[in-house]
C-alpha positions as CSV (number, residue, x, y, z in Angstrom):
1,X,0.0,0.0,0.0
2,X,1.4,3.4,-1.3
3,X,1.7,5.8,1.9
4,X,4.6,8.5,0.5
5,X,2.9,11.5,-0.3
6,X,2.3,12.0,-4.1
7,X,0.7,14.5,-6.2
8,X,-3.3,14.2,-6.5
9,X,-3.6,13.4,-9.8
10,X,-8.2,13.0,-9.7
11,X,-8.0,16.1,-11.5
12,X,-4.8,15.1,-13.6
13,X,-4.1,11.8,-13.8
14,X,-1.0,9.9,-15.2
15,X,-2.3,8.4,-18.7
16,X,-0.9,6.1,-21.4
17,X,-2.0,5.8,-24.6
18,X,-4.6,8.1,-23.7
19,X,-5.8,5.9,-20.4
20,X,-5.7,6.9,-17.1
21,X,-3.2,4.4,-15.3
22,X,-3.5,5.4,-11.7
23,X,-5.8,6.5,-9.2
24,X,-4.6,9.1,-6.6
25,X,-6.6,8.7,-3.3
26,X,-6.3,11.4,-0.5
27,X,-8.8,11.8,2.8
28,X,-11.9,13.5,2.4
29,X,-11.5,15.1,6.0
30,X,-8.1,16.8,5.4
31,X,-7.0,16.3,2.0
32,X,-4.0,14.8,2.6
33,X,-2.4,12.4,0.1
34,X,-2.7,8.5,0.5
35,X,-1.0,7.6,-2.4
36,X,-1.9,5.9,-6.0
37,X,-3.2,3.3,-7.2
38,X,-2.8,1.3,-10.3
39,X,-5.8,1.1,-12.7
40,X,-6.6,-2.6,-13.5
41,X,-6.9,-2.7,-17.3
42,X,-9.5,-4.2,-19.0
43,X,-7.3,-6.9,-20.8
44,X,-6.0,-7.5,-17.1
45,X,-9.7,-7.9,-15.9
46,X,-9.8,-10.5,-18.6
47,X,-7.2,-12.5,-17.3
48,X,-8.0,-12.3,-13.6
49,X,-11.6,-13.7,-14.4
50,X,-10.1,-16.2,-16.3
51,X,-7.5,-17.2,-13.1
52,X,-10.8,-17.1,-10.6
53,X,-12.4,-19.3,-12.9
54,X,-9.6,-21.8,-12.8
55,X,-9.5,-21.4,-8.8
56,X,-13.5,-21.6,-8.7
57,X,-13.1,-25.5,-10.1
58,X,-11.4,-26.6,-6.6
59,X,-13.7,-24.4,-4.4
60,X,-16.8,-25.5,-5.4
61,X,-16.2,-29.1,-4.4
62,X,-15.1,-27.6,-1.1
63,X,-17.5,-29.3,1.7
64,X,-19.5,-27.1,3.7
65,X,-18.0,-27.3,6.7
66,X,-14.6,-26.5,4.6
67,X,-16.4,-23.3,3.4
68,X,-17.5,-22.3,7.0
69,X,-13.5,-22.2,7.9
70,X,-12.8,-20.3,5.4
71,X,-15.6,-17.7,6.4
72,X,-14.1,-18.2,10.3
73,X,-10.2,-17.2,9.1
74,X,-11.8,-13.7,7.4
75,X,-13.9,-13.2,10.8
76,X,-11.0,-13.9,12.7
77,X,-8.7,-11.2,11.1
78,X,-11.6,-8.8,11.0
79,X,-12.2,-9.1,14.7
80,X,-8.5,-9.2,15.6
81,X,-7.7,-5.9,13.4
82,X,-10.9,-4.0,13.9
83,X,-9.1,-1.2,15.1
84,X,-6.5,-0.9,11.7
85,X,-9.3,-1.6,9.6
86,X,-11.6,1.4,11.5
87,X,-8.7,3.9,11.0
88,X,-8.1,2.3,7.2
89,X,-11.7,3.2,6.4
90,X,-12.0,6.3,8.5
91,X,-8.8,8.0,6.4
92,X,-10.2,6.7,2.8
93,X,-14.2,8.1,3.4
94,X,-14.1,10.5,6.2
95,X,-17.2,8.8,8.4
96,X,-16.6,8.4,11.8
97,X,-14.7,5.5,13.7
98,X,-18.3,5.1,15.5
99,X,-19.7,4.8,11.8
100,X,-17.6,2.6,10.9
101,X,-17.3,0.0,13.9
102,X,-21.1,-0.3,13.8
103,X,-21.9,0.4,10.1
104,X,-19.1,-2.0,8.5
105,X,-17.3,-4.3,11.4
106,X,-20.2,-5.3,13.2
107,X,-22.6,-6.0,9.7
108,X,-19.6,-7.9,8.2
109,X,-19.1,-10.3,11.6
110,X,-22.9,-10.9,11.4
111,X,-23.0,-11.5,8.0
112,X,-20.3,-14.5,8.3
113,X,-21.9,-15.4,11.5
114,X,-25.5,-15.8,10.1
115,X,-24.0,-17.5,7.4
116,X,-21.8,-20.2,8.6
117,X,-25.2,-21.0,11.5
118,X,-27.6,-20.9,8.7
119,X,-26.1,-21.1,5.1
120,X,-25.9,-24.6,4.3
121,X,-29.4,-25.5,5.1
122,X,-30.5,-23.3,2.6
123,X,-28.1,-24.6,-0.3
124,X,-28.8,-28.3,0.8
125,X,-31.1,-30.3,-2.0
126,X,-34.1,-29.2,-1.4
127,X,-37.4,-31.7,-2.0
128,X,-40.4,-30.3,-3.6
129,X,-43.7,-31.9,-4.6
130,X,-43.6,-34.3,-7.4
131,X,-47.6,-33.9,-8.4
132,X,-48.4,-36.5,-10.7
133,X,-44.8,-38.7,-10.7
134,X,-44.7,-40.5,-7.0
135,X,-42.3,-43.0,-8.9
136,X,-39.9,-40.1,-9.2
137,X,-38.4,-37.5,-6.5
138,X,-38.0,-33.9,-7.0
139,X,-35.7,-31.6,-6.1
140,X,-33.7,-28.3,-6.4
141,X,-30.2,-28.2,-6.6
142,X,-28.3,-25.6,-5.5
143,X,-25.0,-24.9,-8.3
144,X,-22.4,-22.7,-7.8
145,X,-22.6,-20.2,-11.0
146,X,-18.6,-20.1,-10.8
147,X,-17.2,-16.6,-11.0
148,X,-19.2,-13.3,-9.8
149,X,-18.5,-10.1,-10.1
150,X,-18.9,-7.5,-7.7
151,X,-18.9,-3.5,-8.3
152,X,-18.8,-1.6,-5.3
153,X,-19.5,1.7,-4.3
154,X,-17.6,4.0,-2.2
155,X,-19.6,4.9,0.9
156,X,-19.2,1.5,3.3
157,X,-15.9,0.7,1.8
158,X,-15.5,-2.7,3.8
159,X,-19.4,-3.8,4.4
160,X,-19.4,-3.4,0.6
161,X,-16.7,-5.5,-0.4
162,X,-17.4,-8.0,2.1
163,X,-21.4,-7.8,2.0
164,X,-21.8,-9.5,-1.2
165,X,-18.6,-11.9,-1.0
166,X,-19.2,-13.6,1.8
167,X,-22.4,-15.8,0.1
168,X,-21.0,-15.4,-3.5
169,X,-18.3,-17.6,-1.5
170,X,-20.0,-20.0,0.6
171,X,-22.0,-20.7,-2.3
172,X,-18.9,-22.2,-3.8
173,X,-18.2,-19.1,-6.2
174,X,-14.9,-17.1,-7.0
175,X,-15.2,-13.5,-6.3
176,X,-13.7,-10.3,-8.0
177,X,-14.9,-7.0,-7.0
178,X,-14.4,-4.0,-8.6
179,X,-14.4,-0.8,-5.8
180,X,-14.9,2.5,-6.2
181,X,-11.9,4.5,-7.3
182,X,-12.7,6.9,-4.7
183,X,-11.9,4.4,-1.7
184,X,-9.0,2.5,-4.0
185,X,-6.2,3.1,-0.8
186,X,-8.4,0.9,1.5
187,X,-8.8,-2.2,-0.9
188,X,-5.4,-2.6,-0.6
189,X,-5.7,-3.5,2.5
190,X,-8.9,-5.3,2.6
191,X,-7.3,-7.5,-0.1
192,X,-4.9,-8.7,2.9
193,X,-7.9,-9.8,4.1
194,X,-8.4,-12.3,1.6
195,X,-5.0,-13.4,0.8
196,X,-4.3,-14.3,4.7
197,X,-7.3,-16.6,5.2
198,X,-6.9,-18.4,1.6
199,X,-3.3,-18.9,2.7
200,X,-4.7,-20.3,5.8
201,X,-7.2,-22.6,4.0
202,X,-4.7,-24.2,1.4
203,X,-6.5,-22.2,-1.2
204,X,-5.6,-20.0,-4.6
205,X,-5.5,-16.4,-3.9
206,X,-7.3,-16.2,-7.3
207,X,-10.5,-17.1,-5.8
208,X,-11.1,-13.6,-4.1
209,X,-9.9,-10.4,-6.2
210,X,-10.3,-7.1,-5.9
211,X,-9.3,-4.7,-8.6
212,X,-9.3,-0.9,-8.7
213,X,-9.8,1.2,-11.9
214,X,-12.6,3.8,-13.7
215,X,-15.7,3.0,-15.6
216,X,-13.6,1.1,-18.3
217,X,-12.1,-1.3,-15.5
218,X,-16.1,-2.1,-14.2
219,X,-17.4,-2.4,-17.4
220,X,-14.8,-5.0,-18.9
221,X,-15.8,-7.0,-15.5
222,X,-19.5,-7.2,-16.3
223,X,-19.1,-8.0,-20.3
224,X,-15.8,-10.1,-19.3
225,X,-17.2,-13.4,-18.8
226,X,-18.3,-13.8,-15.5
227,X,-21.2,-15.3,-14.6
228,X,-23.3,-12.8,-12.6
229,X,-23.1,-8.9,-11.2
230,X,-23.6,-7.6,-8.2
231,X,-23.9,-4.0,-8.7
232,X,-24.5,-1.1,-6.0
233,X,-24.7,2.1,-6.7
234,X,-26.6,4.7,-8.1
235,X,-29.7,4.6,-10.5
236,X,-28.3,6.4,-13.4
237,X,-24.7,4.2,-13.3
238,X,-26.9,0.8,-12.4
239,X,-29.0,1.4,-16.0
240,X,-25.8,1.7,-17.8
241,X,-24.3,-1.5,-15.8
242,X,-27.8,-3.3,-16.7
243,X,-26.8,-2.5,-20.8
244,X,-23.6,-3.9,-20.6
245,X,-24.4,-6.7,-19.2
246,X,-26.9,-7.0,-22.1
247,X,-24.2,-7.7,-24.4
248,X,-23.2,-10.6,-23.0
249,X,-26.7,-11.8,-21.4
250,X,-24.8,-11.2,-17.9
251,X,-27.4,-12.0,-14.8
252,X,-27.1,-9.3,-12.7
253,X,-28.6,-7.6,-9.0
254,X,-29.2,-4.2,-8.9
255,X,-29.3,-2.6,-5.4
256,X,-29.6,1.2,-6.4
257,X,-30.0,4.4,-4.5
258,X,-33.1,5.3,-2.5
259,X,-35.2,8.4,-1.1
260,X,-37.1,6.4,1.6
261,X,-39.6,7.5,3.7
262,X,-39.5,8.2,7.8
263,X,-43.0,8.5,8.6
264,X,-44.1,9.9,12.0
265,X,-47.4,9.1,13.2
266,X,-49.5,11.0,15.3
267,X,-49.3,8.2,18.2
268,X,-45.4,8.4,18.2
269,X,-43.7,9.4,21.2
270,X,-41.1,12.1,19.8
271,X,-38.4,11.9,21.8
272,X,-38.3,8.7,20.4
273,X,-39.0,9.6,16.9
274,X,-36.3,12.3,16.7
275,X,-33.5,10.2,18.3
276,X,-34.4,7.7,15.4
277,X,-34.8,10.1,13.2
278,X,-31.0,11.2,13.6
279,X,-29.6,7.9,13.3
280,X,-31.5,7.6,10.2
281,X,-30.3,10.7,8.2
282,X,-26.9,11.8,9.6
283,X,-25.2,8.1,10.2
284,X,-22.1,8.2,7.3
285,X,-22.9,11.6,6.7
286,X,-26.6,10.9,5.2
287,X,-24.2,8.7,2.6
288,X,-26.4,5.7,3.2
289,X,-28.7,3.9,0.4
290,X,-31.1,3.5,3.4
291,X,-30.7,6.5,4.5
292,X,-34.5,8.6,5.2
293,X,-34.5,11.5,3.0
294,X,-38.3,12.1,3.6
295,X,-39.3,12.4,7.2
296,X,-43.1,12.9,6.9
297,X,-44.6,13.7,9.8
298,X,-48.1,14.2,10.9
299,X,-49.8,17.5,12.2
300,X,-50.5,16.7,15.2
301,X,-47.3,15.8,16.1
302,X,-45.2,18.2,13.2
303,X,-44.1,21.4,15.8
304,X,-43.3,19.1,18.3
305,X,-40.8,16.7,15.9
306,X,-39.1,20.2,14.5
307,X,-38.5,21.7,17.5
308,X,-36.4,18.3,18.8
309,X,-34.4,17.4,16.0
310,X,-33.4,21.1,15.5
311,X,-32.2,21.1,18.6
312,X,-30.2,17.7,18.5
313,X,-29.0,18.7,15.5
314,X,-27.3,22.3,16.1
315,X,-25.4,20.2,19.0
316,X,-23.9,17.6,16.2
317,X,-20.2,18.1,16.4
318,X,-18.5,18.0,13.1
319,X,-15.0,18.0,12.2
320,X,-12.3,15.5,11.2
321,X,-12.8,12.2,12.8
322,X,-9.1,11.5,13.6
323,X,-8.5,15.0,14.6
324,X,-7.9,15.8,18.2
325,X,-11.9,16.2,19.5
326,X,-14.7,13.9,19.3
327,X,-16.8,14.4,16.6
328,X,-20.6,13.5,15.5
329,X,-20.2,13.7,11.8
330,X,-17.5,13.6,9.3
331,X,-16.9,14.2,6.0
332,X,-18.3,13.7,2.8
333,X,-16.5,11.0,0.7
334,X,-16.1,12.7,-2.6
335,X,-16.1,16.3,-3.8
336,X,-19.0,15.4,-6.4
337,X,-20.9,14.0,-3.6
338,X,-21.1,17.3,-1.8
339,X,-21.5,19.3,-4.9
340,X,-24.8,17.1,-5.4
341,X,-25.8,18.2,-1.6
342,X,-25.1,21.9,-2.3
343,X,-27.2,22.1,-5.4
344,X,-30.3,20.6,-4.2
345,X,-30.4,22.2,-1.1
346,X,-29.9,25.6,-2.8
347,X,-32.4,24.7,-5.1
348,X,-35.3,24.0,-2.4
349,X,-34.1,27.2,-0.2
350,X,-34.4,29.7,-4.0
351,X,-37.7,27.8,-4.0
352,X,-39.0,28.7,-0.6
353,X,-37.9,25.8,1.7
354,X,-36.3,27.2,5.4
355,X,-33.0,25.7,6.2
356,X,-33.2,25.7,10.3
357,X,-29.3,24.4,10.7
358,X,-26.4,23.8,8.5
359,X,-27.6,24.9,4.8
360,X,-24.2,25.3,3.7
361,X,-20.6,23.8,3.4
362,X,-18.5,24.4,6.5
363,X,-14.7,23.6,7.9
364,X,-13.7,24.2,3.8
365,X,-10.1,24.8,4.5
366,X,-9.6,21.2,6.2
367,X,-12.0,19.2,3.8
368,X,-14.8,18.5,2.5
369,X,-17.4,18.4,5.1
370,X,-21.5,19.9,4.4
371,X,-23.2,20.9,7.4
372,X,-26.2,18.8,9.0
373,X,-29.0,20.2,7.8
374,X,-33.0,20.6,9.0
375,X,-35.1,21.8,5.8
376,X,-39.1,22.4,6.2
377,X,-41.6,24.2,4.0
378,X,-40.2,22.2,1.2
379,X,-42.2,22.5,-2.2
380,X,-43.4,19.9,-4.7
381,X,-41.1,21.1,-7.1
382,X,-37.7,21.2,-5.3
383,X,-35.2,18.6,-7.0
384,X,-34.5,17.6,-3.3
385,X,-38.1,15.9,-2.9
386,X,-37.1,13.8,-5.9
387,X,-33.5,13.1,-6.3
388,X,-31.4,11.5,-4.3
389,X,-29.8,13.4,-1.9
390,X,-27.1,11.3,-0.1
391,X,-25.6,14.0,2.4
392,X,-26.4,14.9,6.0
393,X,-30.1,17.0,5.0
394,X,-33.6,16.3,7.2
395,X,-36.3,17.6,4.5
396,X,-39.6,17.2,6.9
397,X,-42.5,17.2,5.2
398,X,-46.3,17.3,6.6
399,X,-48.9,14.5,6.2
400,X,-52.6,15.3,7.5
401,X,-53.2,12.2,8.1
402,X,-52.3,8.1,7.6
403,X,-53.9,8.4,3.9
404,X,-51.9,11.0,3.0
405,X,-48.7,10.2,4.7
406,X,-48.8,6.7,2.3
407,X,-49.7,8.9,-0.6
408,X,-46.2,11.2,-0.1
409,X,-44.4,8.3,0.5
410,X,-45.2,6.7,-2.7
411,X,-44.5,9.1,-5.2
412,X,-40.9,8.3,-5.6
413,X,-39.5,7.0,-8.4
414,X,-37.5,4.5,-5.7
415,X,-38.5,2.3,-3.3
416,X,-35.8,1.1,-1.1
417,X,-37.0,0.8,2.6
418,X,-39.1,2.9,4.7
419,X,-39.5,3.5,8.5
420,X,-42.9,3.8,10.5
421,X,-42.9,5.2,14.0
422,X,-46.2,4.5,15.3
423,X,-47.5,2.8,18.7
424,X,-49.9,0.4,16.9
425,X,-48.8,-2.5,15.7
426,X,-52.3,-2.9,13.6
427,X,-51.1,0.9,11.7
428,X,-47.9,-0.5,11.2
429,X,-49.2,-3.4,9.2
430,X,-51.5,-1.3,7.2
431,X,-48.2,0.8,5.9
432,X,-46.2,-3.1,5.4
433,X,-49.3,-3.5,2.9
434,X,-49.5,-0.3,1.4
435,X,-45.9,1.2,1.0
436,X,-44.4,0.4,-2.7
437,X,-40.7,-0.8,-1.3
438,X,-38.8,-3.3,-0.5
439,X,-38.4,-3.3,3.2
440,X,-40.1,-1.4,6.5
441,X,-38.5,-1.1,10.0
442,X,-41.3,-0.1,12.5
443,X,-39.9,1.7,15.5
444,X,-36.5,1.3,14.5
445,X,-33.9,2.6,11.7
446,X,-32.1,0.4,9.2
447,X,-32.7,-2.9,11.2
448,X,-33.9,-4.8,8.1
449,X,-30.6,-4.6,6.8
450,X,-29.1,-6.6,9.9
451,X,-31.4,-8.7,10.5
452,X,-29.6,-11.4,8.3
453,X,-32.7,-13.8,7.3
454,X,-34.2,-11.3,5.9
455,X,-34.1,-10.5,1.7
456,X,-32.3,-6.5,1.2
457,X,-33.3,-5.1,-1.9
458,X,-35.6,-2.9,-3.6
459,X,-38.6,-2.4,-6.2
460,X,-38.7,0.8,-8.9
461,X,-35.9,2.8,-9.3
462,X,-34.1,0.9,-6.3
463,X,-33.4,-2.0,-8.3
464,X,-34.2,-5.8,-8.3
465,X,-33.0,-9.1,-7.1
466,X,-32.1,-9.4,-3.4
467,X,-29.0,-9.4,-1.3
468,X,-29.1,-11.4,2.3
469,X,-31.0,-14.2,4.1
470,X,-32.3,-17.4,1.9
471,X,-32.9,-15.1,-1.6
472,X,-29.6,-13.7,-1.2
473,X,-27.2,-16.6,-1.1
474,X,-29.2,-18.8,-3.6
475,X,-29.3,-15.9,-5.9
476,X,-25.4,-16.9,-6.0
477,X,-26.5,-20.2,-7.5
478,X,-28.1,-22.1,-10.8
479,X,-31.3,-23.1,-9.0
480,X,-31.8,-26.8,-11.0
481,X,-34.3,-28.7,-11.8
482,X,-34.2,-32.1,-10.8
483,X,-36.0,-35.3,-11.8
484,X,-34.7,-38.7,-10.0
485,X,-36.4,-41.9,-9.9
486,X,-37.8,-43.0,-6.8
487,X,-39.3,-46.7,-8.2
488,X,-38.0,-48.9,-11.0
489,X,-40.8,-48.1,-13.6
490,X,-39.4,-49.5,-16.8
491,X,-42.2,-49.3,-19.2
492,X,-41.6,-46.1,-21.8
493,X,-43.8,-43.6,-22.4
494,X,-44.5,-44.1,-26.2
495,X,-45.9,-41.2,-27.8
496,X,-45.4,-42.6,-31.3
497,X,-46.4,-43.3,-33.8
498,X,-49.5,-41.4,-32.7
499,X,-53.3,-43.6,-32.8
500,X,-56.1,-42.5,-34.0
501,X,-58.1,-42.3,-30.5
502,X,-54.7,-40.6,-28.6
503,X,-56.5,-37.3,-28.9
504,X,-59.5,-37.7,-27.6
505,X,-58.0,-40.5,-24.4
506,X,-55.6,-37.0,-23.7
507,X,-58.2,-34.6,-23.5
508,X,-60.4,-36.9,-21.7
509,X,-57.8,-37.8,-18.8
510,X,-56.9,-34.0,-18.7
511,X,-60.7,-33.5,-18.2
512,X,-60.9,-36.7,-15.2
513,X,-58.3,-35.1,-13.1
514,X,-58.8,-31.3,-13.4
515,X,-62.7,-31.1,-13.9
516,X,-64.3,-28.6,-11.1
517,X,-67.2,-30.5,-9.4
518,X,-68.2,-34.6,-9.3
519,X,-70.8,-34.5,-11.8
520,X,-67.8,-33.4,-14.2
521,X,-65.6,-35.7,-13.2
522,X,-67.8,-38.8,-13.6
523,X,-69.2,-37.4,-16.8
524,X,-65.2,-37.0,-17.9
525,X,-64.2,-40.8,-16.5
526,X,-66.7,-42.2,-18.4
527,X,-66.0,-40.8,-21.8
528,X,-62.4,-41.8,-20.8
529,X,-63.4,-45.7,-20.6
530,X,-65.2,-45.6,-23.9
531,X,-62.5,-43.7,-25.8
532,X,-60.1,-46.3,-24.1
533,X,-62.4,-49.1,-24.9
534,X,-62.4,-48.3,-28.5
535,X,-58.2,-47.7,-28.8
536,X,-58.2,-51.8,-27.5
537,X,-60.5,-52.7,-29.8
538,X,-58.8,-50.6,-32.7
539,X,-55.3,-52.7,-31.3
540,X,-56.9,-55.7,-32.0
């Protein structure tokens, strides 16, 4: 890992031929230099799937309990360096060391965890009815697809490495993952990872890659042969993912950005609410695909909600996170990231929205850090209601009533996850029906996410296909079909050459066993035994 201090070359990197060869990565909280990075090429991304593949052969007749060690060795180095990896991250994002013990070392030890407890008894054979063939035994066999690819995005730069890797592997696959090139310096180390518990496993290094490059490095992964994608990330770059992978006819998962809704009912108890209300925006920095970017709140409960989180909010502390005071919130990860914050809030203040803390950019001559923000009297046509917003802003928005609250909360173009503060358990079921996404915490922030058994993904503009629990691990596998005889039943089924009563003894039998009431039935058996009747006598 390249420590020296080197020019940053984001705005000018070093090319050849014309392509951008390294990738200079400095922290977001002080702009000081890391170091570079080489770009993986995309004739180098060729041969790295094609040394995966060769390593995937051995792995997937790994047992299960051999795959479970494997899982334990990366636990083991997680848990022994949490405190490297925390300062690792912390340096390459700018969250906090809070953030990032809870948001990436403890969702990445209960990830392996849940996985080694429950993981093989959801990729065991699995026996399904047999309907009309008790002489045969069905079943669903769960395949390892071989090599997966993984492009990850730059906000949880462990959890989203490790997030998708851990089933790809226990499902028997070889792993490459592409990360962001704005958190580059840290896979460097998070390779070491890797390398240290195949090492301890008797296992090719080759199995689990990670590689570092632009948009020409990810899309030579998706087109280059592997056998699934694992994209997250935004909306716009997860369309252009979804038409390369076209090319090829590459499966992929989409788990995409999100503007999900924080709904406060008119039962909640608001201290409550607006504690859970700050966990759910300013966590990361607000650079969270759960994150609640709509906190709709109901009237009778509105003034009450405001005046709390404004005042938790002006007491955030903000600064660098390894500087020499505590701090609440850190930086934003990338410079576009906060230029995206800046523009929509400025947009829904020039349209009439009240910013009642932070509103702006602050601590600009240490780095890039936007100030935690409390927006109200926001209007249908601000960008920020639509958009995702992905930095440290609260936009609270008014429902009259349960009706309306589901109607505001469903007219986003995504549909990630939502939260429902509410005392009654009988409301919080009517929003489970009635809100278009794919999860809902009641009473709580984000828990769907670590509650392991349970499916993450979402619907719309969120994306498809599901990371975690059951769906997500056999989404890492050919699901096949399997027909197996249970009883020696030797006699052929011969369709040919076809009779002249075949036809009619078809429709007849389809009739016997699918006709709705007895009188049908009866009427259908007995046309049956004639039509049968006559293809004997024809035989004869």
């Amino acid at each position: 890992m390249t420590t020296a201090p080197v020019e940053n070359t984001a705005r000018h990197p070093e090319t050849k031929g014309g392509a951008r060869t390294m990738i200079s990565c400095f922290e977001p909280a002080t702009r000081k230099p890391l170091g570079e990075v080489p770009v993986c090429s995309p004739a180098e991304v060729r041969e790295r799937i094609a040394r995966a593949r060769r390593a995937q052969t051995a792995w997937a007749e790994r047992s299960f309990e051999e795959r479970k060690e494997l899982l334990g060795y990366i636990l083991d180095h997680v848990l022994a360096h949490a405190d490297e990896l925390v300062d690792v991250i912390v340096r390459d994002c700018g969250k906090t060391r809070e953030n990032a013990m809870l948001g990436e070392i403890w969702t990445v030890a209960e990830k392996i965890r849940h996985t080694c407890e429950h993981g093989e008894e959801f990729l065991v054979p699995e026996r399904v009815p047999t309907g009309l063939f008790p002489h045969k035994r069905a079943e669903i066999h769960y395949i390892p697809l071989g090599v997966i690819g993984v492009i990850a995005p730059w906000n949880y730069p462990l959890q989203n490495i490790l997030g998708p890797t851990v089933p790809a592997l226990f499902a028997g696959n070889a792993v490459i993952i592409k990360v962001s090139e704005h958190v580059a310096w840290s896979s460097q180390r998070f390779q070491r990872i890797f390398d240290e518990a195949l090492d301890k496993a008797g296992l090719s290094r080759d199995l689990v890659q990670i590689i570092n490059g632009y948009g020409e490095t990810g899309a030579a992964l998706v087109s280059g042969g592997v056998d699934k994608i694992i994209f997250t990330g935004s909306m716009q770059n997860g369309k252009k993912v979804l038409e390369e992978s076209a090319k090829t006819l590459t499966p992929v998962i989409l788990e995409l950005g999100g503007k999900d809704a924080f709904i406060v009912c008119d039962d909640a108890d608001v201290e409550h609410a607006a504690h859970t209300a700050m966990t759910g925006i300013f966590i990361a920095a607000g650079q969270n695909c759960l994150a609640a970017e709509r906190f709709i709140v109901f009237d009778r409960v509105y003034d009450a909600f405001v005046q709390r989180v404004v005042e938790l909010t002006s007491a955030l502390r903000q600064g660098p996170p390894l500087g020499d005071r505590r701090v609440d919130i850190g930086a934003m990860t990338t410079p576009m990231q906060i230029e995206i914050v800046e523009r929509l809030v400025d947009d829904a203040i020039r349209r009439g929205a009240k910013a009642l803390t932070g509103g702006r950019r602050v601590l600009t001559d240490q780095g890039d850090f936007y100030a935690p923000t409390v927006l109200v009297d926001v209007p249908e046509s601000a960008a920020i209601l639509r958009e995702e917003t992905f930095g440290p802003v609260m936009v609270i928005l008014r429902a009259a009533d349960e009706d309306d609250a589901i109607r505001i909360a469903n007219t986003s173009e995504f549909g990630l996850s939502s939260t429902v503060i509410t005392r009654s358990q009988a409301r919080a079921r009517r929003f489970v029906e009635q809100l278009v996404t794919g999860g809902m915490c009641h009473n709580d922030f984000g828990l769907t996410y670590m509650a392991m058994g349970l499916p993450f993904g979402g619907v719309r503009g969120s994306g498809f296909g599901r990371l975690n629990g059951r769906e997500g691990l056999r989404a890492c596998c050919n699901a096949k079909s399997v027909l197996i005889d249970k009883l020696p039943v030797g006699a052929p089924a011969k369709l040919y050459p076809i009779g002249p009563f075949d036809y009619d003894i078809a429709r007849e039998t389809i009739r016997s066993i699918y006709g709705r009431g007895a009188t049908k039935t009866a009427q259908a058996v007995t046309r049956l035994a004639k039509t049968a009747w006559l293809a004997l006598r024809e035989r004869d």
